[in-house]
N, C-alpha and C positions, 0 to 999 in steps of 0.2 A: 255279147249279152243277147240272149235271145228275145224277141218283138215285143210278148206276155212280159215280160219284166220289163223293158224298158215302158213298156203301156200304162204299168202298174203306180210306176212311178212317176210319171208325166202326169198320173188320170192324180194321184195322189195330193200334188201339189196342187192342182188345181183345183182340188175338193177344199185342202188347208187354206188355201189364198181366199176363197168363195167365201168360206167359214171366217174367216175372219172379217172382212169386208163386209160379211152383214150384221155379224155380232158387233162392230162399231156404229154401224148405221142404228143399229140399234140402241144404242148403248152410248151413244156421244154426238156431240152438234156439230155437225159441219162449219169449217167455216165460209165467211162470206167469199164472195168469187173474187173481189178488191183486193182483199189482206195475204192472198194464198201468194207465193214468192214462187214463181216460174223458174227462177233459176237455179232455185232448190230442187224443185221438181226435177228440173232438167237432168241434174247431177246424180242425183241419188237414183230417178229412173234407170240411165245410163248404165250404171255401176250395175243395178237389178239384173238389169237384160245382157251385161257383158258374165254377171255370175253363171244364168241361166246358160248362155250358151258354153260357158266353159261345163256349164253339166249334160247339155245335150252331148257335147265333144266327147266328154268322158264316156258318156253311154254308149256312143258309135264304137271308138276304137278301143275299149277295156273289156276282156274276158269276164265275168262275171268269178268273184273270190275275194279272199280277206278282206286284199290291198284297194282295192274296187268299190265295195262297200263303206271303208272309211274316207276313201275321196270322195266318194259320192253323198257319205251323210253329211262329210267338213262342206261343200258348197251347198247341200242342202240348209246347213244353217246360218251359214253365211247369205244364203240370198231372203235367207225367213228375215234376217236381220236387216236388207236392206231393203224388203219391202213395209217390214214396220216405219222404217223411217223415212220412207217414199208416205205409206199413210196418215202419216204425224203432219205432210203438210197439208192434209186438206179435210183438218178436225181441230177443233179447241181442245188444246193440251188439257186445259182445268176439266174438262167432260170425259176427257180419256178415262175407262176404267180402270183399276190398280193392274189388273193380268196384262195391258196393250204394256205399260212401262216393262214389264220383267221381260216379255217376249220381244221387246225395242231392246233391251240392252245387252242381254243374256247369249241369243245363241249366233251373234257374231264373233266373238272371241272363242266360244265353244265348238265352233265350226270351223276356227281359223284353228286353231289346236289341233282339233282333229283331224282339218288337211293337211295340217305338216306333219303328224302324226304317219298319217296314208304317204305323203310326198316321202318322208327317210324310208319306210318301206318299199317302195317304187322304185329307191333307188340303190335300196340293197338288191331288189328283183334282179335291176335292171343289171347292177355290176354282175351276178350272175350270169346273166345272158350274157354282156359282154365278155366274158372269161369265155363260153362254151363258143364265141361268134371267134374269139381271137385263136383258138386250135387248129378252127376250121381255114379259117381265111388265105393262107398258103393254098392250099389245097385246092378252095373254091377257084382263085387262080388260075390255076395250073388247069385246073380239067373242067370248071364250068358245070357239071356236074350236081344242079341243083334244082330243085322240084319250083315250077313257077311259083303254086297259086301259094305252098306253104315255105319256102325260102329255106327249105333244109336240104340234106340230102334227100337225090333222089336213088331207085332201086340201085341202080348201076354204079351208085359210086360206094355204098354199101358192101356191095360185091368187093371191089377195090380195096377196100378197107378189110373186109375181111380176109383177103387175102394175105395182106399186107399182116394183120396182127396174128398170122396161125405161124409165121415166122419167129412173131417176139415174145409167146407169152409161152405158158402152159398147158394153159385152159381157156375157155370163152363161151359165155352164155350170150344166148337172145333171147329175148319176148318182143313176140307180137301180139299187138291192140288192134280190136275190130268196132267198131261203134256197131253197136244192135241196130237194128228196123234203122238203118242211116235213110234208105229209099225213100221210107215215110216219112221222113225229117223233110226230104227234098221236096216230096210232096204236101206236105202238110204248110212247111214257111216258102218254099221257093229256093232255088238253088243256089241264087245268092246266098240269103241263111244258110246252106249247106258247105258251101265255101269257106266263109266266112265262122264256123265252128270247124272245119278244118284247118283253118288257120291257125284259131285260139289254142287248140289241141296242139298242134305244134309246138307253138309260143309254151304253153304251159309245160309240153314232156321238156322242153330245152332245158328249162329253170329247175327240172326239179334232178337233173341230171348231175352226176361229177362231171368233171374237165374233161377225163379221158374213156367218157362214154360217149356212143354217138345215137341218133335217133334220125331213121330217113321213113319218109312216105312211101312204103313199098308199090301198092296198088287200090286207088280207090279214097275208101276211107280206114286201110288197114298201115298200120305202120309196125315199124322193126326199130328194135335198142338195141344195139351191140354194149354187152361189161367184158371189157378185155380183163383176164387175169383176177377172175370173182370165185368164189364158192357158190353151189348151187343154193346153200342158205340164205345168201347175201342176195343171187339172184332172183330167189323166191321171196323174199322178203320187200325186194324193190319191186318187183310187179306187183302185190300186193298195195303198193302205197302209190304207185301211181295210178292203179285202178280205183281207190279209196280219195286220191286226188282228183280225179277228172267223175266220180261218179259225186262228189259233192258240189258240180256244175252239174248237175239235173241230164247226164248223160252216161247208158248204159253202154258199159264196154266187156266185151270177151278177151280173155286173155289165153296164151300157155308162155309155157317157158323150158326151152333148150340148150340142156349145161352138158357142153363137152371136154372131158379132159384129155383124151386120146385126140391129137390133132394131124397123127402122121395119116397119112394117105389119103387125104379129106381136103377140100377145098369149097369155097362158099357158095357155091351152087347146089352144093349136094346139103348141106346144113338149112339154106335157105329153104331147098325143094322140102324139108323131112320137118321143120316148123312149119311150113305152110299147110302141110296135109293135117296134120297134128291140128291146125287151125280148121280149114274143112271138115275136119271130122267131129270136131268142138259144135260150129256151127249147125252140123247136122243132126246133131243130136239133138242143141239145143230147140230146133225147126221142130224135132218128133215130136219132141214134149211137150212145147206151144200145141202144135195141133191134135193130140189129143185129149 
């Protein structure tokens, strides 16, 4: 998730926590410093600050999408809920105004719903991923073969693959993805940030993948999908929804797409070299247009 959003969100709770806190103060009598039960406090703080950081967590290592969103609204109201009743011990219940009750009872169970809500979905994600990680895992094995920073394939093992599938199929499409002005990205949050949505991209083409597709980091911040055994419909229709996928995280991507059905005399060098240009030549245009 990038900085601006996680900022957004952090600045968010803190503006609702603030807001609330003084609309009590306002609105209800404290009570005396005697009767306040520390051990209540203790607890229900506790709980507060173990919500929060299981929301910080989320924000660190979750892509920004659906699944993301409702984990993150489920501990949002889950921690609304335990700081109403972190507040309840240090004010007279009878002063409390009617809205402190509904917001003490209400969006803890609402929160809890909706993070098991996010949680079944996480873990339909995640069985997805698991399917595309258990195709590869012989393979990984065997030839090691795998791009550091993003844990897919890397160029070379792509190659290998394609060569491997010009034997068993028919046909076989590729698209390659290019993140636009990536440079500026690196410049603008830091190359961490730029890592670090290389990553997410990965993670996200893996899931939205069949079994017997594969997706490696070719160079950079450009990557390759091999569809063994596709139509170029199907091909062009699946580049279309992964570029409609990753451009709904607030990230502009170039795409083509290269369907061969003649596969004698051709090997993955020459396929790769003739989508790459295909891609340079994408880019370059897109540059003329920008500048003038």
């Amino acid at each position: 998730m990038i900085p601006l959003t996680k900022m957004r969100i952090m600045l968010s709770i803190l503006f609702i926590g603030s807001l609330i806190l003084l609309l009590c103060g306002l609105q209800a009598q404290t009570k005396p410093f005697a009767i306040i039960d520390w051990f209540d406090v203790t607890t229900e703080g506790a709980l507060l600050i173990l919500g929060l950081s299981w929301l910080w967590l989320m924000l660190q290592a979750r892509p920004e999408g659906r699944v993301t969103y409702l984990l993150i609204l489920g501990l949002q109201g889950y921690c609304l809920g335990c700081y109403m009743d972190l507040l309840d011990e240090f004010f007279l219940h009878s002063s409390l105004p009617t809205w402190f009750a509904i917001l003490e009872k209400l969006p803890t169970p609402i929160g809890l719903i909706t993070l098991t809500y996010g949680l079944w979905l996480w873990r339909e994600e995640q069985l997805t991923i698991n399917e595309q990680l258990r195709t590869r895992e012989q393979f990984y094995r065997q030839h090691q073969l795998v791009d550091r920073l993003t844990k897919i394939y890397d160029a070379r093992s792509m190659r290998h693959q394609i060569n491997t599938h010009l034997y068993r199929y028919q046909n076989i499409s590729l698209i390659m993805l290019d993140i636009d002005d990536f440079s500026s990205i690196n410049q603008q949050y830091g190359f961490d940030q730029g890592d670090r949505l290389l990553s997410e991209m990965a993670q996200l083409l893996t899931s939205q993948l069949r079994s017997q597709d594969l997706v490696c980091r070719f160079a950079g911040d450009r990557f390759i999908i091999m569809l063994p055994d596709t139509s170029e419909i199907f091909a062009d229709a699946m580049a279309q929804h992964l570029v409609e996928t990753i451009e709904r995280h607030h990230c502009q991507i170039s795409y083509v797409v290269l369907h061969c059905d003649d596969l004698t005399n051709i090997d993955s060098d020459q396929l790769i070299a003739k989508i790459n240009t295909q891609m340079t030549e994408l880019k370059r245009a897109k540059h003329c247009v920008k500048a003038s």
